[in-house]
C-alpha positions in Angstrom: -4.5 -32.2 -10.8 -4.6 -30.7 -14.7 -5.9 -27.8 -13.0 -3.3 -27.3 -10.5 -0.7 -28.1 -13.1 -2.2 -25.3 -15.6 -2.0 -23.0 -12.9 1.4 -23.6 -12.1 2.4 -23.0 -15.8 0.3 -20.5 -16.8 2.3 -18.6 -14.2 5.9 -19.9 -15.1 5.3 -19.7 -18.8 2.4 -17.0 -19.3 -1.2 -18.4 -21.0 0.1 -18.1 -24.1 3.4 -19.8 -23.7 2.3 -22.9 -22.2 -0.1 -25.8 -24.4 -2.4 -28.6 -23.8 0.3 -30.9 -24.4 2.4 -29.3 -21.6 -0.6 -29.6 -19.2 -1.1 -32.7 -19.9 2.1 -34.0 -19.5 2.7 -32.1 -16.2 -0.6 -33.9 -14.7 0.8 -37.3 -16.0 -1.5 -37.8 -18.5 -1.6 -37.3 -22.3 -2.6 -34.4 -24.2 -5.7 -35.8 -26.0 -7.0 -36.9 -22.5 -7.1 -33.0 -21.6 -9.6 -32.5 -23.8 -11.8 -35.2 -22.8 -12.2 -32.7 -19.8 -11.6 -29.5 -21.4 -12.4 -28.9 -25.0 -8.9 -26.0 -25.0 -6.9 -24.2 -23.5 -9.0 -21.5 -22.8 -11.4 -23.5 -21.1 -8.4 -24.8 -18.9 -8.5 -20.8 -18.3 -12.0 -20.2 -17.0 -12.0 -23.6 -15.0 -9.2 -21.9 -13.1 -11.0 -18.3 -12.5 -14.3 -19.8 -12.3 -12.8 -22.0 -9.3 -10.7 -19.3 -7.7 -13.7 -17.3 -7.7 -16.4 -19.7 -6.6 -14.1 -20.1 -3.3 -13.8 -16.3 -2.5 -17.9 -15.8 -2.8 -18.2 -18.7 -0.4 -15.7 -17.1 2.1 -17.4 -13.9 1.6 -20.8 -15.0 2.1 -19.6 -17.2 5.3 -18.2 -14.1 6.8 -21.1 -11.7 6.0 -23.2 -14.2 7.8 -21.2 -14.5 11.5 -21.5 -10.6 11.1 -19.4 -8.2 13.6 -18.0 -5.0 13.9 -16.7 -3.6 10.6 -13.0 -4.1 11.5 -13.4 -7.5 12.6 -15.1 -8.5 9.1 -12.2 -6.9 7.7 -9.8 -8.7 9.6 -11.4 -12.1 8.8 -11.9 -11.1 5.0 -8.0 -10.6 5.2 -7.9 -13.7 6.6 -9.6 -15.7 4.3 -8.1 -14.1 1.0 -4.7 -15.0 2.3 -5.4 -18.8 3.4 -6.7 -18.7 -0.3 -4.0 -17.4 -1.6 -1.5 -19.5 -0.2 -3.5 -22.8 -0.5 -3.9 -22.2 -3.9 -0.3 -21.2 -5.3 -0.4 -19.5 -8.3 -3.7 -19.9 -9.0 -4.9 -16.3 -7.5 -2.2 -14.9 -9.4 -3.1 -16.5 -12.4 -6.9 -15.5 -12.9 -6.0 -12.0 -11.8 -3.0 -11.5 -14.3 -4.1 -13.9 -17.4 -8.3 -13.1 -17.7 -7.9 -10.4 -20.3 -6.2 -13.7 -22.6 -9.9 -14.5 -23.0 -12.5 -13.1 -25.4 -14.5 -10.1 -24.6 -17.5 -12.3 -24.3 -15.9 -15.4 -22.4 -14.5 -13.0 -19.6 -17.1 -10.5 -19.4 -19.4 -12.6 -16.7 -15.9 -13.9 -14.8 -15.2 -9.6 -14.8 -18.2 -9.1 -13.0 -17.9 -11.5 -10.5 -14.3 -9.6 -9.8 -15.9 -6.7 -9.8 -18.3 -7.8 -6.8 -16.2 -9.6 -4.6 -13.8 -6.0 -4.8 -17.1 -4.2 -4.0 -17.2 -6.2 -0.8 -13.8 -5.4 -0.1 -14.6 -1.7 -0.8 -17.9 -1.7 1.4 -15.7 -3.4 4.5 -13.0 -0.7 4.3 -15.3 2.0 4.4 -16.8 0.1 7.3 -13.8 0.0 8.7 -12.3 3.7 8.2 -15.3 5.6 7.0 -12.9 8.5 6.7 -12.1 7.1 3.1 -13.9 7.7 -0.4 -15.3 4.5 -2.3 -12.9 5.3 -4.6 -9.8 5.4 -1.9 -11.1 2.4 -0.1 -11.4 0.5 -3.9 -7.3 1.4 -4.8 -6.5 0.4 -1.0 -8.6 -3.0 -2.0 -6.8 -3.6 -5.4 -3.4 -2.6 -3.8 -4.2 -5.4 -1.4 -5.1 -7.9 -3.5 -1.9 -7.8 -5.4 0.1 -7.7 -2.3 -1.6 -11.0 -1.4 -1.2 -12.5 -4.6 2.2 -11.6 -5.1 3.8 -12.7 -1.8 1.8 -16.0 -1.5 2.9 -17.2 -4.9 6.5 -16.0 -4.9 7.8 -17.3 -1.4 8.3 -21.2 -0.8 11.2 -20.3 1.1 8.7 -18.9 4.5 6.3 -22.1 5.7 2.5 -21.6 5.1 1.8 -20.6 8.4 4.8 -17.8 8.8 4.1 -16.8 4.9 0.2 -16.8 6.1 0.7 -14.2 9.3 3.2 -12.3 7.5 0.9 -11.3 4.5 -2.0 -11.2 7.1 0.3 -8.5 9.1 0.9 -6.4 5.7 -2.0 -6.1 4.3 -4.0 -5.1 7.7 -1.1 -2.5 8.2 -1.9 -1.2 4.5 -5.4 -0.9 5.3 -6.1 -0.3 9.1 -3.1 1.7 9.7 -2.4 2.7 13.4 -1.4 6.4 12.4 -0.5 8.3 9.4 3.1 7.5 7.7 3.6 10.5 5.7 6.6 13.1 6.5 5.9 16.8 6.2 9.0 16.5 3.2 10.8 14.1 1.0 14.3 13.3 2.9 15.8 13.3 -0.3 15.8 15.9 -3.2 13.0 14.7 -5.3 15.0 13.4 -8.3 13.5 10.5 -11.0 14.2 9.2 -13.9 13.5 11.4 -17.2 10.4 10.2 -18.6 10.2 9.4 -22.0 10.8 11.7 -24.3 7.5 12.5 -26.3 10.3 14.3 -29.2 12.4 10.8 -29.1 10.5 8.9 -31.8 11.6 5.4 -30.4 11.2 6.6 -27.0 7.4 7.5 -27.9 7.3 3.8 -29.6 8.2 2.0 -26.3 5.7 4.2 -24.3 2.7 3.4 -26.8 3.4 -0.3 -27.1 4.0 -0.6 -23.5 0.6 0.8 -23.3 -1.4 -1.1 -25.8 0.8 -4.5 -24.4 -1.1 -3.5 -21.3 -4.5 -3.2 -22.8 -4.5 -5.9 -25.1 -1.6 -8.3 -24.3 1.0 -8.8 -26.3 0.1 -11.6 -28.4 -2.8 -9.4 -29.8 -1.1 -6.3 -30.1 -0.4 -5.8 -33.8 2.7 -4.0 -35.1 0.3 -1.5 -37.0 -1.4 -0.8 -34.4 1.4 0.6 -32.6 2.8 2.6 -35.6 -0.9 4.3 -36.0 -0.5 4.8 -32.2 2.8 7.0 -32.8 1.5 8.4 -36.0 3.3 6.7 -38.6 2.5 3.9 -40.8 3.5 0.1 -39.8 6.3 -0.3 -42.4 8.2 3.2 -41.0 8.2 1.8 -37.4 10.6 -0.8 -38.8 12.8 1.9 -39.4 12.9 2.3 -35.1 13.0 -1.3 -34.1 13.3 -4.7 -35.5 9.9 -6.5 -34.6 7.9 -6.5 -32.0 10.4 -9.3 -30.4 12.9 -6.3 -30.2 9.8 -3.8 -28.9 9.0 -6.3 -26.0 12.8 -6.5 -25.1 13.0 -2.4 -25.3 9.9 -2.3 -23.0 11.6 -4.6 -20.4 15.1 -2.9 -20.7 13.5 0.5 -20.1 11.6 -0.1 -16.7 14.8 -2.2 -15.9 16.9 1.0 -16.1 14.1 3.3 -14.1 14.3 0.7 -11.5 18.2 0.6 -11.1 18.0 4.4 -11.4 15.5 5.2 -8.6 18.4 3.1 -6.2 21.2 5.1 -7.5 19.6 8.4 -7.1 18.3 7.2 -3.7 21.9 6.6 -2.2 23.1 10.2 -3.5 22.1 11.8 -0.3 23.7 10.1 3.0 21.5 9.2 5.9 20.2 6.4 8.2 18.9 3.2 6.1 15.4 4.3 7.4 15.1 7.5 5.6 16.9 5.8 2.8 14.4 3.4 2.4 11.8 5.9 2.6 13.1 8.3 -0.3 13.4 5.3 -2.8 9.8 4.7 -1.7 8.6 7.8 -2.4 10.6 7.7 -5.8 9.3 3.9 -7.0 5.5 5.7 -6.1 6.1 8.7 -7.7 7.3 6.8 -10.7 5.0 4.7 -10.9 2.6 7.1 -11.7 3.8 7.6 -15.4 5.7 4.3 -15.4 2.9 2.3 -14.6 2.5 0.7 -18.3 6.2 0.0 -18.2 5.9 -1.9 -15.0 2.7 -3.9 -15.9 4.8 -5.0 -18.9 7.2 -6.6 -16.8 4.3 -8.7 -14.4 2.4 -9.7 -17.3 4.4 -9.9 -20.5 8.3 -11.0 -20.4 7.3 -14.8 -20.6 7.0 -13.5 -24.3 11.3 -13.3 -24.6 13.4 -15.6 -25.4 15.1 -17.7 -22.5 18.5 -15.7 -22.3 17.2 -12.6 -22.6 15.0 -13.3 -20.3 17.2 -15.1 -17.7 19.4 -11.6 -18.3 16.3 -9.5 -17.4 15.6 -11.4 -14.2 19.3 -11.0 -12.8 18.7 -7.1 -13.3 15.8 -7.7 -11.2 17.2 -10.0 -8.7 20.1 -7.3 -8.3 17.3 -4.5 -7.7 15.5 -6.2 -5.4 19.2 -7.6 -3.5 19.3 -3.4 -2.6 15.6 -3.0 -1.6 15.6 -6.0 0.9 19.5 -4.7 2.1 17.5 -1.6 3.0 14.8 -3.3 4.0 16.7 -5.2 6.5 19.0 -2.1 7.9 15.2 -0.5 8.6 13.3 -3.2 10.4 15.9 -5.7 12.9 12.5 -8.0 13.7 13.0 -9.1 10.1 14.4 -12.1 9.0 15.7 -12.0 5.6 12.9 -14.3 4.0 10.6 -11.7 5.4 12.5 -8.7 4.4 12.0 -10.0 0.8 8.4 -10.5 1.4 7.8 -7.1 2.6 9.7 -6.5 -0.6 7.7 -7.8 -3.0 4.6 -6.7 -1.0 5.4 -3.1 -1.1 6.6 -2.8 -4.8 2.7 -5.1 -5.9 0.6 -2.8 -3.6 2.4 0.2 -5.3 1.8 -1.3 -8.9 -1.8 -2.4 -7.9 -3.4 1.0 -6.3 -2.0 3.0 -9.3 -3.3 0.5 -11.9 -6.4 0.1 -9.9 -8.6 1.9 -12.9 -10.3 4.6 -10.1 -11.0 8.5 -10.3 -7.8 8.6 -8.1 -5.0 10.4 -9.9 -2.1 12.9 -9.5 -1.3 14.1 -5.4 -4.2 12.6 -3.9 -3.0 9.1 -5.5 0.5 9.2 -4.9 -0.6 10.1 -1.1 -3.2 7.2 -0.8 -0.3 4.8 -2.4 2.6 6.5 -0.4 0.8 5.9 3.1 0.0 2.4 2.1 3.5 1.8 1.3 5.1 3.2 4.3 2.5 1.9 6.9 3.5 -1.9 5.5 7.5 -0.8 5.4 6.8 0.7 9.0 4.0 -0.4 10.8 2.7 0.8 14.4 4.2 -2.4 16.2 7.0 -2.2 14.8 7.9 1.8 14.7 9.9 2.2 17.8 12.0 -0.9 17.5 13.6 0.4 14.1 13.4 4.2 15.8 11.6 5.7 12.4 10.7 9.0 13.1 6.8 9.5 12.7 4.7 12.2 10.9 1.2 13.2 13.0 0.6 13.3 9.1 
């Protein structure tokens, strides 16, 4: 119970905005009786990953042992990281999102049990399309992975077994794809937001600490860090912005407006809701591929803001994901509109998770790998002829 309760608000409240006394009180007991079975918070931490992770090796090793072809060991992997998933809530998310909160030495041994339950995943897609590079087949598993997480955690409104079949059916799309997705050309002029200007000196300031936010967190970013980051000293940066309160909210704001703007600019050019939804698509990937700091921000660090800003920030977001799902929904009729928000939320996490998936990957042959798996979950094979998509022969 203080385990599941941890979970729950380490993912409502971030790690660092949630204490032992919350736990405790959450799993009915008091706060001094959490330390009887954890000695802090941290510990709370690595009880969680250490659990999450002890299930997955199990799965694995089960799986590995009723052998089978290599796409029917992929399948069942799926299978199993999904039933995970949703059993588990929030935990999944958790460990993957809140591990670098621990020290270098207390999440070094939890990193390399990550790091080979993803080489499993890598070693099954290559089984399974040995067309792909390791290093193709390790963004495709990363991608997947935060699809999973993402949908499983964020939708109480789909039962466990639709949420379960629907997360199965996108994330086998992503990475067994009946045919190639990609279009000759973008159906839309290829417009997206400005990036930031390196001449702005503030706009500079949001990129860097949006950056070291990513690397660090931002509880253990330091204000002088970022000024030596920009090249001036701590006390000038307070010439720019406030605190770093102010330089999380300018963060936030920022990838708020990229994300509105990438709508806007999609709607410019007229056309069915299929190539509409495609061009916005190929605009959040393109985007994210020099936004990605901005957008890791927003998953990982806007439990730092106050409540009304935050609350504010979210109905941005809620807006911007009203207009994916509407497209969403125009594109594919066998969607319900729980599912069209899935699909959502599953595209825009693989998109974030195969460009932040830390491989050799980068400029075109990234932004196809990520593009493909994008449009293969928005269209899949099944489902092509009953939205009447046009399809590339790639």
């Amino acid at each position: 119970m203080i385990l599941r309760e941890a979970a729950r608000l380490f993912h409502e409240r971030g790690f660092h905005g949630t204490s032992i006394i919350q736990i405790g009180a959450a799993a009915g007991v008091k706060g001094p009786t959490v330390y009887r079975h954890f000695p802090d918070k941290n510990a709370v931490l690595v009880a969680l990953i250490e659990q999450s992770a002890e299930r997955s090796e199990a799965e694995i090793a089960q799986i590995v042992r009723e052998g089978g072809s290599p796409r029917e060991v992929l399948e069942r992997l799926v299978h199993a990281q999904v039933r995970q998933a949703v059993d588990d809530g929030p935990l999944s998310a958790v460990a993957a999102r809140e591990l670098r909160s621990l020290s270098p030495e207390t999440s070094e041994p939890l990193l390399r049990r990550g790091r080979a339950n993803l080489q499993e995943w890598v070693r099954r897609i290559v089984g399974a399309r040995p067309e792909l590079t390791e290093d193709e087949a390790r963004a495709l598993a990363v991608g997947a992975k935060w699809l999973i997480f993402t949908v499983a955690t964020g939708h109480v409104g789909l039962d466990d077994h639709l949420l379960h079949r629907l997360i199965v059916r996108m994330t086998l799309a992503m990475l067994l794809p009946g045919r190639s997705h990609r279009a000759p050309a973008d159906p839309a002029p290829a417009v997206t937001p400005a990036p930031l200007a390196d001449g702005d000196r503030r706009e500079l300031i949001i990129r860097e600490a949006a950056r070291l936010f990513v690397e660090k967190g931002y509880h253990a970013t330091g204000m002088d860090e970022i000024g030596e980051a920009v090249g001036v000293t701590g006390p000038a940066l307070y010439h720019h912005v406030k605190g770093k309160d102010e330089l999380l909210l300018a963060v936030l704001q920022a990838e708020a407006d990229r994300a509105e703007a990438e709508v806007a600019e999609t709607y410019v050019v007229d056309g069915p809701a299929e190539r509409l939804l495609e061009a916005l698509v190929r605009r959040r990937v393109r985007r994210a591929l020099t936004d990605a700091h901005l957008m890791a921000v927003v998953e990982r660090e806007s439990y730092g803001l106050p409540p009304r800003r935050r609350q504010a920030l979210l109905r941005r977001r809620r807006l911007n994901h009203e207009e994916w799902t509407h497209l969403v929904s125009e594109s594919r009729s066998d969607l319900r509109d729980p599912e069209a928000r899935a699909v959502v939320d599953g595209v825009r996490a693989l998109i974030f998770g195969l460009v932040m998936s830390g491989t050799s990957l980068v400029g075109d042959r990234l932004e196809a790998v990520t593009l493909d798996a994008a449009l293969a979950v928005l269209f899949p094979a099944e489902a092509g002829e009953a939205v009447g998509r046009p399809r590339s022969c790639g």
